[in-house]
PDB file of N, CA, C and O in Angstrom:
ATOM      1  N   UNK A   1      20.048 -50.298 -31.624  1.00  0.00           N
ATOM      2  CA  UNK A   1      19.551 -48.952 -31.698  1.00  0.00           C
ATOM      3  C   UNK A   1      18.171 -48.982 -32.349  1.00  0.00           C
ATOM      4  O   UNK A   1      17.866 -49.707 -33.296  1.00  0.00           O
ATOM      5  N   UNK A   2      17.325 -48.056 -31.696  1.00  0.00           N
ATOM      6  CA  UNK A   2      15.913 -48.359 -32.609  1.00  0.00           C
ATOM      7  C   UNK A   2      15.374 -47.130 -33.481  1.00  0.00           C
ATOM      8  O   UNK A   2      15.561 -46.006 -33.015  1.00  0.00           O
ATOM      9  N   UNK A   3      14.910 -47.219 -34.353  1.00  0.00           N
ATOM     10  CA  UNK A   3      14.506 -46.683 -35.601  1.00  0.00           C
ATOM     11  C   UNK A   3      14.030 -45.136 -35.215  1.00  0.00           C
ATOM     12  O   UNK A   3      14.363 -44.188 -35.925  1.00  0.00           O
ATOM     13  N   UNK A   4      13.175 -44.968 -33.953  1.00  0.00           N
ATOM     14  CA  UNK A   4      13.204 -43.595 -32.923  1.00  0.00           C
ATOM     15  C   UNK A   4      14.702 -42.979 -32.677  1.00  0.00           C
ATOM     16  O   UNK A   4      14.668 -41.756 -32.814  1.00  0.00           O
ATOM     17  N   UNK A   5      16.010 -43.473 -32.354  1.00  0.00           N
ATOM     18  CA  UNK A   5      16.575 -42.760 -32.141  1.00  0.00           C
ATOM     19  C   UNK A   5      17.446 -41.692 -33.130  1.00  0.00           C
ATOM     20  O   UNK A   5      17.661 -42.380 -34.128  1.00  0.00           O
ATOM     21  N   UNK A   6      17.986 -40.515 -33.334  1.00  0.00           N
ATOM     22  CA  UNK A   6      18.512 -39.867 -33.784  1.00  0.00           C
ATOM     23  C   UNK A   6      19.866 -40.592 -33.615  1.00  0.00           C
ATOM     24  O   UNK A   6      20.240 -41.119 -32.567  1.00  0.00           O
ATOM     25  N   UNK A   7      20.553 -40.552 -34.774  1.00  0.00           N
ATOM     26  CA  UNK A   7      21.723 -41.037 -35.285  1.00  0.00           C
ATOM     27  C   UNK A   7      22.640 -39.243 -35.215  1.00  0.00           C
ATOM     28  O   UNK A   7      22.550 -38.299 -36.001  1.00  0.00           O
ATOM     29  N   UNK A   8      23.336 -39.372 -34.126  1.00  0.00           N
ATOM     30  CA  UNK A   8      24.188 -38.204 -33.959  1.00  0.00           C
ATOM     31  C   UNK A   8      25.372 -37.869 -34.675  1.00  0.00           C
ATOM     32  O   UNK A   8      26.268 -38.688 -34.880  1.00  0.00           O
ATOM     33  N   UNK A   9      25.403 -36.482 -35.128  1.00  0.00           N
ATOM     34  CA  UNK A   9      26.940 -36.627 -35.784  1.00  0.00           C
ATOM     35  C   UNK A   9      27.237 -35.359 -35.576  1.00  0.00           C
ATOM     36  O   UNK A   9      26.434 -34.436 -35.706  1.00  0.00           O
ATOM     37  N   UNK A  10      28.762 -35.217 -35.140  1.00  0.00           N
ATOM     38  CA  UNK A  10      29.554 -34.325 -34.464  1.00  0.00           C
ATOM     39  C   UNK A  10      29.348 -32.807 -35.106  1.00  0.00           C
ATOM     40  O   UNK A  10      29.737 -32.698 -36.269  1.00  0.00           O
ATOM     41  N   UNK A  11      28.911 -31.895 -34.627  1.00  0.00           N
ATOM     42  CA  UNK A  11      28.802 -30.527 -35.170  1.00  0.00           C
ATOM     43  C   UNK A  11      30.147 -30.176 -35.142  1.00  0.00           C
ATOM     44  O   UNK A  11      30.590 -29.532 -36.093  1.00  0.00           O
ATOM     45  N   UNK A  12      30.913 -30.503 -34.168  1.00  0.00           N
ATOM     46  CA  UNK A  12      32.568 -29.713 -34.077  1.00  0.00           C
ATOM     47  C   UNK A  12      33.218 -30.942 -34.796  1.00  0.00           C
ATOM     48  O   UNK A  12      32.772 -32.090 -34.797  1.00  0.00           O
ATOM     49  N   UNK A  13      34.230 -30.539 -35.339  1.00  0.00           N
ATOM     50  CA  UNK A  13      35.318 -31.100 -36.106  1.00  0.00           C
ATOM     51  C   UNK A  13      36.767 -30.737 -35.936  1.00  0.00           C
ATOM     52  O   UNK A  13      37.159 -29.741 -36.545  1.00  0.00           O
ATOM     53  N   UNK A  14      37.669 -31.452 -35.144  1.00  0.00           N
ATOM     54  CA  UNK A  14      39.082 -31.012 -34.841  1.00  0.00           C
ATOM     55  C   UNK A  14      39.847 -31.169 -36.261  1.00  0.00           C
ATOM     56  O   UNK A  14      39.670 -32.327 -36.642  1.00  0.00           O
ATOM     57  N   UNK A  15      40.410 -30.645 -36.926  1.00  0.00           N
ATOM     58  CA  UNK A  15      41.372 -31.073 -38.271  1.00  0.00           C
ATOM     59  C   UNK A  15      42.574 -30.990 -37.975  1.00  0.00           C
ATOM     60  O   UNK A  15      43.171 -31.844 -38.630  1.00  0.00           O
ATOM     61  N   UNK A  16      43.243 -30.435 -37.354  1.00  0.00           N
ATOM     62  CA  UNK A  16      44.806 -30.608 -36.856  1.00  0.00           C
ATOM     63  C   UNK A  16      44.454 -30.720 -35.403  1.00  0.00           C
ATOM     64  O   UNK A  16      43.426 -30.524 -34.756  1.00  0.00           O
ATOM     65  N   UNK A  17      46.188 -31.265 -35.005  1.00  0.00           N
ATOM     66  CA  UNK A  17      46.307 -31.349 -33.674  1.00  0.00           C
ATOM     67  C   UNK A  17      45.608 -32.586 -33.015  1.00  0.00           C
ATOM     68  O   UNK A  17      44.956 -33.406 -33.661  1.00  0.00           O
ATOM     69  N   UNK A  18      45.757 -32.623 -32.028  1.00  0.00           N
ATOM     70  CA  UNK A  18      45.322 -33.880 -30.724  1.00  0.00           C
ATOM     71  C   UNK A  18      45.129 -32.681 -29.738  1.00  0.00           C
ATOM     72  O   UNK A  18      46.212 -32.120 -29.574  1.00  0.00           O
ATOM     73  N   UNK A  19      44.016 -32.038 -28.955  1.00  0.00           N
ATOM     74  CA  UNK A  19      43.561 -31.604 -28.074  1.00  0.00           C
ATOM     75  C   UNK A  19      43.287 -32.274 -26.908  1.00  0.00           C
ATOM     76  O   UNK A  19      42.153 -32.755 -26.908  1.00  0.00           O
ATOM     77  N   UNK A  20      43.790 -32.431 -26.126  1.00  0.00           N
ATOM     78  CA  UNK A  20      43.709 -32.867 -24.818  1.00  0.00           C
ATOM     79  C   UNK A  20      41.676 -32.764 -24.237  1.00  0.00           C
ATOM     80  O   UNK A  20      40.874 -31.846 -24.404  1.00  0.00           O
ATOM     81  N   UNK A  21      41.550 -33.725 -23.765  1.00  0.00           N
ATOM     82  CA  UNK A  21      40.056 -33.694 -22.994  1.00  0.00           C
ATOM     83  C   UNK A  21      39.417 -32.157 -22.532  1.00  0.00           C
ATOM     84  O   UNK A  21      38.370 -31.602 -22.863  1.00  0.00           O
ATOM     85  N   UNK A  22      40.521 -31.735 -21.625  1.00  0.00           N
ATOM     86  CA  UNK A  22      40.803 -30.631 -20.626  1.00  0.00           C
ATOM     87  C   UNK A  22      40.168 -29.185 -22.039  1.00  0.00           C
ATOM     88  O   UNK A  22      39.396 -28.229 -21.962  1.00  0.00           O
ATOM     89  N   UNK A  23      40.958 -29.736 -23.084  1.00  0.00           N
ATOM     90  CA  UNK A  23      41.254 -28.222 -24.338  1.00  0.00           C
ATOM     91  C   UNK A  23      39.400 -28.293 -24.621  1.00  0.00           C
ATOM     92  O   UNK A  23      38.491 -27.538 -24.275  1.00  0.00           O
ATOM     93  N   UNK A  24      39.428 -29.541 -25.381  1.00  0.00           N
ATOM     94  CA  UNK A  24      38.176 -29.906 -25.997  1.00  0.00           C
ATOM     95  C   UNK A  24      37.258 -29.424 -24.891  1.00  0.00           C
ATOM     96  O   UNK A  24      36.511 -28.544 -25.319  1.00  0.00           O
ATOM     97  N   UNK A  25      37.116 -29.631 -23.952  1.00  0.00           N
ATOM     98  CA  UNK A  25      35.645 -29.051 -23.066  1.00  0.00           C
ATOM     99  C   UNK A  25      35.948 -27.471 -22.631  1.00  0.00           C
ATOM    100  O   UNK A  25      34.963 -26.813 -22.297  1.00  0.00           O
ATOM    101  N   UNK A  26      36.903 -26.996 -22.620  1.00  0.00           N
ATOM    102  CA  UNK A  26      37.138 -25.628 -23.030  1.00  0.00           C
ATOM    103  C   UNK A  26      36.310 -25.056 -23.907  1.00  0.00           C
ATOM    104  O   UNK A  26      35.371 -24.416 -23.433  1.00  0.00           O
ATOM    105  N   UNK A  27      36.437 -25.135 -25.233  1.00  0.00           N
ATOM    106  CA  UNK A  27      36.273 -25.264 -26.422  1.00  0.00           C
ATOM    107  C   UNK A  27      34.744 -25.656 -26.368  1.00  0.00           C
ATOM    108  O   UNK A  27      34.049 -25.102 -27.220  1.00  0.00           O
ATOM    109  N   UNK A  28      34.261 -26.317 -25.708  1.00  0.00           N
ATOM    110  CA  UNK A  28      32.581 -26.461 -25.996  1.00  0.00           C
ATOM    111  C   UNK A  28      32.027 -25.378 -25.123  1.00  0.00           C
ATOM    112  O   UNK A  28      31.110 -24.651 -25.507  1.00  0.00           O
ATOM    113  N   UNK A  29      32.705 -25.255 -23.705  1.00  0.00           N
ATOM    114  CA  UNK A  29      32.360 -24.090 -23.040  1.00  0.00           C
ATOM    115  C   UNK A  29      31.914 -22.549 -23.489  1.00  0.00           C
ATOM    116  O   UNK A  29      30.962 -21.788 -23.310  1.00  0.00           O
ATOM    117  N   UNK A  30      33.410 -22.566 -24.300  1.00  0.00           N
ATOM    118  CA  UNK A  30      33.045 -21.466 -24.961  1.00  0.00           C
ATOM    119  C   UNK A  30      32.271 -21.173 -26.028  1.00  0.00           C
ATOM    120  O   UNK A  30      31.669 -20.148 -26.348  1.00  0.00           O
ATOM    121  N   UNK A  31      32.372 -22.151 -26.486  1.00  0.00           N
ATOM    122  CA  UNK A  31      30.987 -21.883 -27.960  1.00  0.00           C
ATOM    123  C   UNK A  31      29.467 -21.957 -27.272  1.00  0.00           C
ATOM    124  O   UNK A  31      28.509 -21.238 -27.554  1.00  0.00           O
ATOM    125  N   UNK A  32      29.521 -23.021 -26.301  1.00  0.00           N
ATOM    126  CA  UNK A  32      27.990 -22.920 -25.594  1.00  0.00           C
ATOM    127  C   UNK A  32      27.714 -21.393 -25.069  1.00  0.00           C
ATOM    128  O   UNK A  32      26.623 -20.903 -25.360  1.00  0.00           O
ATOM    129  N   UNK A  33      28.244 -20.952 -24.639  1.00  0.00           N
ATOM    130  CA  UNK A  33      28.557 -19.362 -23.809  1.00  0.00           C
ATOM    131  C   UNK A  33      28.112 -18.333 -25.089  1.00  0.00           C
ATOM    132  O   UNK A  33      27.195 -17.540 -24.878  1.00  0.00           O
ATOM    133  N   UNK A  34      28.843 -18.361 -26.555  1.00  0.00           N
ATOM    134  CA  UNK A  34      28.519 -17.095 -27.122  1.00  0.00           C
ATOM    135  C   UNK A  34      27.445 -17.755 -27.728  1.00  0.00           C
ATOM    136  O   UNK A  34      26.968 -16.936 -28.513  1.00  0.00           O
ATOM    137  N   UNK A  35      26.599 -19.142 -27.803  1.00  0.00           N
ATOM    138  CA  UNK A  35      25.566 -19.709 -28.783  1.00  0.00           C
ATOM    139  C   UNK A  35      24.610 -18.627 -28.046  1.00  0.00           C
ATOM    140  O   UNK A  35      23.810 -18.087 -28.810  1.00  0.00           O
ATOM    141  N   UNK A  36      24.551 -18.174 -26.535  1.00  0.00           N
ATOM    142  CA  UNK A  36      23.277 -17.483 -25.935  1.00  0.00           C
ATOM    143  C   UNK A  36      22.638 -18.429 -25.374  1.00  0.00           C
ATOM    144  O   UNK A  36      22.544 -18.315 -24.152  1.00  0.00           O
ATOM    145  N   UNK A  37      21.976 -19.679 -26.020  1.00  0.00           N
ATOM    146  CA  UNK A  37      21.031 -20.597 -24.751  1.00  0.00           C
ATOM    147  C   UNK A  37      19.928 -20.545 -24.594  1.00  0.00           C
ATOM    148  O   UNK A  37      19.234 -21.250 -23.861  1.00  0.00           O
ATOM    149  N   UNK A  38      19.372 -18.967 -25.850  1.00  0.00           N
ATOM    150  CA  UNK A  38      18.047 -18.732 -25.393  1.00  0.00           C
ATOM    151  C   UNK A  38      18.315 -17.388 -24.726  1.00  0.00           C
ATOM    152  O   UNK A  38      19.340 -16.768 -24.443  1.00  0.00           O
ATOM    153  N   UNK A  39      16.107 -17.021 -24.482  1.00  0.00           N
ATOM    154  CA  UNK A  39      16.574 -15.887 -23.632  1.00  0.00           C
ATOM    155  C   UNK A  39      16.308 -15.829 -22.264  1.00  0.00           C
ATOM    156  O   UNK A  39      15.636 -16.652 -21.642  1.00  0.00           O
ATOM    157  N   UNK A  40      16.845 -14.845 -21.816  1.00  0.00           N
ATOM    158  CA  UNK A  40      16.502 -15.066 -20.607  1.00  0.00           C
ATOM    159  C   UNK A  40      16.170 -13.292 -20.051  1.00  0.00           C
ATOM    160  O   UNK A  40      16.300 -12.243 -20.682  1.00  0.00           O
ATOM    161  N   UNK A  41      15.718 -13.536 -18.669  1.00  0.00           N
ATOM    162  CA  UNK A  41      14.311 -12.643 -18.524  1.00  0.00           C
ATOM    163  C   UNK A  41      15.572 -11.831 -17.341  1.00  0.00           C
ATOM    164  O   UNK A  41      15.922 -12.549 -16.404  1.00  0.00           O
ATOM    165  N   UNK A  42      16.135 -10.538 -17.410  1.00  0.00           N
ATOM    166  CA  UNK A  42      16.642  -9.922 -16.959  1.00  0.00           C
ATOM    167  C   UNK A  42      16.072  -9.342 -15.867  1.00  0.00           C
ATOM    168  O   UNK A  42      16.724  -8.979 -14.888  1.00  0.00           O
ATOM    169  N   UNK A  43      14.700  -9.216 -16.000  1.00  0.00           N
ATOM    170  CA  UNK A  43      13.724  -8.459 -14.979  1.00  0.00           C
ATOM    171  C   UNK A  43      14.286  -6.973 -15.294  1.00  0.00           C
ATOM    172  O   UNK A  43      15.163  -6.716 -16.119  1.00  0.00           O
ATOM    173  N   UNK A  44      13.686  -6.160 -14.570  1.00  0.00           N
ATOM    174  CA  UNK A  44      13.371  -4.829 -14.621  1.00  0.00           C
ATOM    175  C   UNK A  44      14.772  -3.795 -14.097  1.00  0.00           C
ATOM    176  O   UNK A  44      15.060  -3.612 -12.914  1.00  0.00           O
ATOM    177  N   UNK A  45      15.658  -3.094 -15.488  1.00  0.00           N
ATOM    178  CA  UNK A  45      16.879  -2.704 -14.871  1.00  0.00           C
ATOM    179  C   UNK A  45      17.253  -1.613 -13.736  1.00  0.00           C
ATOM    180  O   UNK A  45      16.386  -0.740 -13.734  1.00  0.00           O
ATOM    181  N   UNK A  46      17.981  -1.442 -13.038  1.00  0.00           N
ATOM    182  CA  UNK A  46      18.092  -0.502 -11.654  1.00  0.00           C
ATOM    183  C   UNK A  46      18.796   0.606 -12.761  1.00  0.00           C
ATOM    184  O   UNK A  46      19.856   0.246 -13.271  1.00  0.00           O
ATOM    185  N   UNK A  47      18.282   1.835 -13.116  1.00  0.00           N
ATOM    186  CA  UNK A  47      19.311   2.788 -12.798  1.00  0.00           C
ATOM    187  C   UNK A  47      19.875   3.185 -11.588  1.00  0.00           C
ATOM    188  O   UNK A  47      19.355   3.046 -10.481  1.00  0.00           O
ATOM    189  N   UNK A  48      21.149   3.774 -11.880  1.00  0.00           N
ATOM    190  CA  UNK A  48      21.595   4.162 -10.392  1.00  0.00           C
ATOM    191  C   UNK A  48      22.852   5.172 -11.266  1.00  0.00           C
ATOM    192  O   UNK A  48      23.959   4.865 -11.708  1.00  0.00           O
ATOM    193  N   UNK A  49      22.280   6.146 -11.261  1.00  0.00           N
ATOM    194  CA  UNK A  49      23.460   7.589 -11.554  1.00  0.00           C
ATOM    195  C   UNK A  49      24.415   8.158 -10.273  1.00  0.00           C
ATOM    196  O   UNK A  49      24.537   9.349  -9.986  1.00  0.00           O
ATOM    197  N   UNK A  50      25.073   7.005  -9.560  1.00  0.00           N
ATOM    198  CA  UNK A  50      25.827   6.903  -8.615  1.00  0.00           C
ATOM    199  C   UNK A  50      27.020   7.291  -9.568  1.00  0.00           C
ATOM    200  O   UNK A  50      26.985   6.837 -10.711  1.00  0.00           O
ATOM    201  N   UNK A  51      28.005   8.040  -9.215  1.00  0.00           N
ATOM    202  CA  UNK A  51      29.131   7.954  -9.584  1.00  0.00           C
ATOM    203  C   UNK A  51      29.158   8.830 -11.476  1.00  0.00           C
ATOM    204  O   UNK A  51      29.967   8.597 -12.374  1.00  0.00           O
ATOM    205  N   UNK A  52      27.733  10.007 -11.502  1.00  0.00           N
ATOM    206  CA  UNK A  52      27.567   9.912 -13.370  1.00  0.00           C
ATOM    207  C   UNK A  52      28.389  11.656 -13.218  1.00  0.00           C
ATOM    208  O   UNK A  52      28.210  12.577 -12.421  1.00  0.00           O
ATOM    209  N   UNK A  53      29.437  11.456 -14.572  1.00  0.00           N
ATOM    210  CA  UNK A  53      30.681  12.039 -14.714  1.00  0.00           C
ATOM    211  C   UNK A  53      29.742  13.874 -14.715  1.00  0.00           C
ATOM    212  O   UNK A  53      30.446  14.872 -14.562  1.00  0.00           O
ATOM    213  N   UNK A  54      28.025  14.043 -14.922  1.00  0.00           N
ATOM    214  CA  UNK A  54      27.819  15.199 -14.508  1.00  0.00           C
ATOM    215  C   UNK A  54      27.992  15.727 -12.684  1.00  0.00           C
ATOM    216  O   UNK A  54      28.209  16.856 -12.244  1.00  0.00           O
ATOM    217  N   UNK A  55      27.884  14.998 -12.266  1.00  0.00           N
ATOM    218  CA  UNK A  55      27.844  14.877 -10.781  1.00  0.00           C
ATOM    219  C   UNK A  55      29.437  15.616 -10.392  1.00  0.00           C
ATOM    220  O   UNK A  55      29.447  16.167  -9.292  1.00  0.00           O
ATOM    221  N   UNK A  56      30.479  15.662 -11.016  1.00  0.00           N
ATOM    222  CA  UNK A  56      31.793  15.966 -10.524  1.00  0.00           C
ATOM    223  C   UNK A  56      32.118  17.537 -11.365  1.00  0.00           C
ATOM    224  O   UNK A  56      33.237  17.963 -11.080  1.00  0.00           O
ATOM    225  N   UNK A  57      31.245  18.521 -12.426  1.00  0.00           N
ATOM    226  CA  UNK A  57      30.998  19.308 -12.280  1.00  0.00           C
ATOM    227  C   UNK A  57      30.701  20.372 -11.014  1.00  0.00           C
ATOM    228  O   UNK A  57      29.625  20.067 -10.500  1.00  0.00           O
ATOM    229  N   UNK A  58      31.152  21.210 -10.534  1.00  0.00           N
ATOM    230  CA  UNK A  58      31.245  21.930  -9.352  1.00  0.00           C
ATOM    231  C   UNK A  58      30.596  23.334  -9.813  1.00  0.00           C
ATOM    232  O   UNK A  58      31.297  24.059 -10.521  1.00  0.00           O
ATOM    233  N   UNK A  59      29.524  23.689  -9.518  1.00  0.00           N
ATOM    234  CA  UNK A  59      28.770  25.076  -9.915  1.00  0.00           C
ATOM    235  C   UNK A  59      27.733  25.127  -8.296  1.00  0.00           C
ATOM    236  O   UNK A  59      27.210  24.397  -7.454  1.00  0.00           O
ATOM    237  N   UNK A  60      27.866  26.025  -8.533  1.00  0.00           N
ATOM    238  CA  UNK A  60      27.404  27.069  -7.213  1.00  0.00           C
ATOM    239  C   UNK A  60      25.745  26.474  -7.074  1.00  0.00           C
ATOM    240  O   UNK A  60      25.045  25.914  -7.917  1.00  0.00           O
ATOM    241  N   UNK A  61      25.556  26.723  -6.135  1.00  0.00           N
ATOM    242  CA  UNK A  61      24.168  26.395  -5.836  1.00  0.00           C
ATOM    243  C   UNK A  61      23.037  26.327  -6.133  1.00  0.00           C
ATOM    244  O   UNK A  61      22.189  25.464  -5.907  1.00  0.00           O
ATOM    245  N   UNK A  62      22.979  27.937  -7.038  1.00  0.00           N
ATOM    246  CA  UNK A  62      21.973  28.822  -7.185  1.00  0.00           C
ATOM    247  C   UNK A  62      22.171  29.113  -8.814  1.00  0.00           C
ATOM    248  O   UNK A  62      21.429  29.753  -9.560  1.00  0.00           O
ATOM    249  N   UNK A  63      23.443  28.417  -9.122  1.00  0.00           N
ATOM    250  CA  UNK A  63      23.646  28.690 -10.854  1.00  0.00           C
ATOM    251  C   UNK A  63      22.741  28.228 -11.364  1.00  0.00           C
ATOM    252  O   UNK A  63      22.025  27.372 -10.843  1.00  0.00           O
ATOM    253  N   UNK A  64      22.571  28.775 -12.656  1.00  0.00           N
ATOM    254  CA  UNK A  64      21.487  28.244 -13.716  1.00  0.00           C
ATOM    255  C   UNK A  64      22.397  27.148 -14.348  1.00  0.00           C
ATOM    256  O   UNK A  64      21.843  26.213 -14.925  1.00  0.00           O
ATOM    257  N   UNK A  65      23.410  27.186 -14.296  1.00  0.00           N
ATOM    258  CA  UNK A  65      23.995  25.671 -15.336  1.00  0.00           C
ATOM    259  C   UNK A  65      23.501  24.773 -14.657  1.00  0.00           C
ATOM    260  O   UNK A  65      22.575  24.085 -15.086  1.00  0.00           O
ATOM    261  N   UNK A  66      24.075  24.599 -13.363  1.00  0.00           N
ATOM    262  CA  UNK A  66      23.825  23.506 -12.283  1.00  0.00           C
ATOM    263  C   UNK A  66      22.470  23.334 -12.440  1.00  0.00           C
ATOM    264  O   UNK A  66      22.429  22.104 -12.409  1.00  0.00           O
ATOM    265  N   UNK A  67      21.027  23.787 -12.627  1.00  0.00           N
ATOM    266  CA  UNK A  67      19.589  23.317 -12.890  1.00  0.00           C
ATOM    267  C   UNK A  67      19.838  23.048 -14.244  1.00  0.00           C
ATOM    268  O   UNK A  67      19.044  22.132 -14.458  1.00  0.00           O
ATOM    269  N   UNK A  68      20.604  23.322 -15.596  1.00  0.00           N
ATOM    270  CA  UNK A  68      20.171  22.850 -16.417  1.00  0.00           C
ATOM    271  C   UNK A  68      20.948  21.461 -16.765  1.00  0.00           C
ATOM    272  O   UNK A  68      20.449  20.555 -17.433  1.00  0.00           O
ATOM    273  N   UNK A  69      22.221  21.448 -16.213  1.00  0.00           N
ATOM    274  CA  UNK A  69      22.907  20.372 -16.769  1.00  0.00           C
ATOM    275  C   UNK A  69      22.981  18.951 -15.529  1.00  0.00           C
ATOM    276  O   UNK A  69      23.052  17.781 -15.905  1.00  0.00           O
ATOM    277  N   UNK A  70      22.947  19.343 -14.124  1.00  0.00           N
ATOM    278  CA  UNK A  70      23.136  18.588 -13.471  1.00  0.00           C
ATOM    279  C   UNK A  70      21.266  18.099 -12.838  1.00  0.00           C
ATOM    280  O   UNK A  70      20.876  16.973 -13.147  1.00  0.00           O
ATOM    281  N   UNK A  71      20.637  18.703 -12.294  1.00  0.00           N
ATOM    282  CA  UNK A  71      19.628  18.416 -12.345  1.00  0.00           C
ATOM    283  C   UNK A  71      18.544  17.796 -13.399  1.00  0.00           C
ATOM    284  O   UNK A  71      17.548  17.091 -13.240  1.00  0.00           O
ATOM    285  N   UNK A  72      19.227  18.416 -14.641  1.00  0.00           N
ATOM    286  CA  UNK A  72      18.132  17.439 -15.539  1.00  0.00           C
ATOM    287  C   UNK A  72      18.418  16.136 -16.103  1.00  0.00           C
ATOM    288  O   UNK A  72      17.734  15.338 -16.744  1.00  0.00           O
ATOM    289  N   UNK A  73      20.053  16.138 -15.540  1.00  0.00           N
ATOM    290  CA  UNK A  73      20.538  14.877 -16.090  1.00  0.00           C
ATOM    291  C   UNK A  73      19.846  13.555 -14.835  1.00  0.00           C
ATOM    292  O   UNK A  73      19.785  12.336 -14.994  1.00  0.00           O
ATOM    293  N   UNK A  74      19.487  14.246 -13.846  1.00  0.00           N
ATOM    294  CA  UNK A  74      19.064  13.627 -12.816  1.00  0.00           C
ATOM    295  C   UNK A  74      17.526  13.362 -12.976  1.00  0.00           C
ATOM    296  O   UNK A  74      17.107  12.295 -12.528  1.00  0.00           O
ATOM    297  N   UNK A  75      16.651  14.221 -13.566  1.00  0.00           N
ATOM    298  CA  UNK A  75      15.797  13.811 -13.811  1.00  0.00           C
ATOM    299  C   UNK A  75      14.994  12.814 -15.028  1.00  0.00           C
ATOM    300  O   UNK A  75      13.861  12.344 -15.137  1.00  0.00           O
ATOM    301  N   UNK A  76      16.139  12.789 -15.779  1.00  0.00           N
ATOM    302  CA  UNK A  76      15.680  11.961 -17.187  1.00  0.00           C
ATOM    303  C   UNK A  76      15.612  10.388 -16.547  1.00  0.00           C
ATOM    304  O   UNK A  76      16.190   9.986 -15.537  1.00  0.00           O
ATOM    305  N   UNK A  77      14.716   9.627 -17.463  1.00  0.00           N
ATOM    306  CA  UNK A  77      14.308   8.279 -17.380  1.00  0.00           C
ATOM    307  C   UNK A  77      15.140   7.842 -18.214  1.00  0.00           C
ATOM    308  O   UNK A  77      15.167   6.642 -18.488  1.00  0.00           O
TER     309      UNK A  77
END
């Protein structure tokens, strides 16, 4: 081994039990998963007020609720 390399030592530590191969890479899976990884670039999100619980309100056409509650919920960013 040469004087460059990093001398590794185990961050995880099993203390009870014998975990099977199968358990143990489970187990790294999941800790790699909530560590995050870094970030990463989502790009730019879609609203989509498909299906938004003002929409199933039922008011008449010409009501003033219906412009204030359903239309403006439609217009907000």
């Amino acid at each position: 081994m040469s004087e460059d390399a990093e001398v590794h030592q185990p961050e995880i530590k099993i203390v009870k039990g014998k975990p099977t191969d199968e358990e143990v890479a489970a187990l790294v899976t999941v800790l790699a998963g909530v560590s995050g990884g870094g970030q990463v670039d989502e790009g730019p999100q879609i609203v989509d007020l498909w299906g938004h619980p003002v929409d199933k309100l039922r008011y008449a056409a010409i009501s003033w609720e219906r412009i204030t509650r359903v239309e403006r919920t439609h217009l907000r960013r």
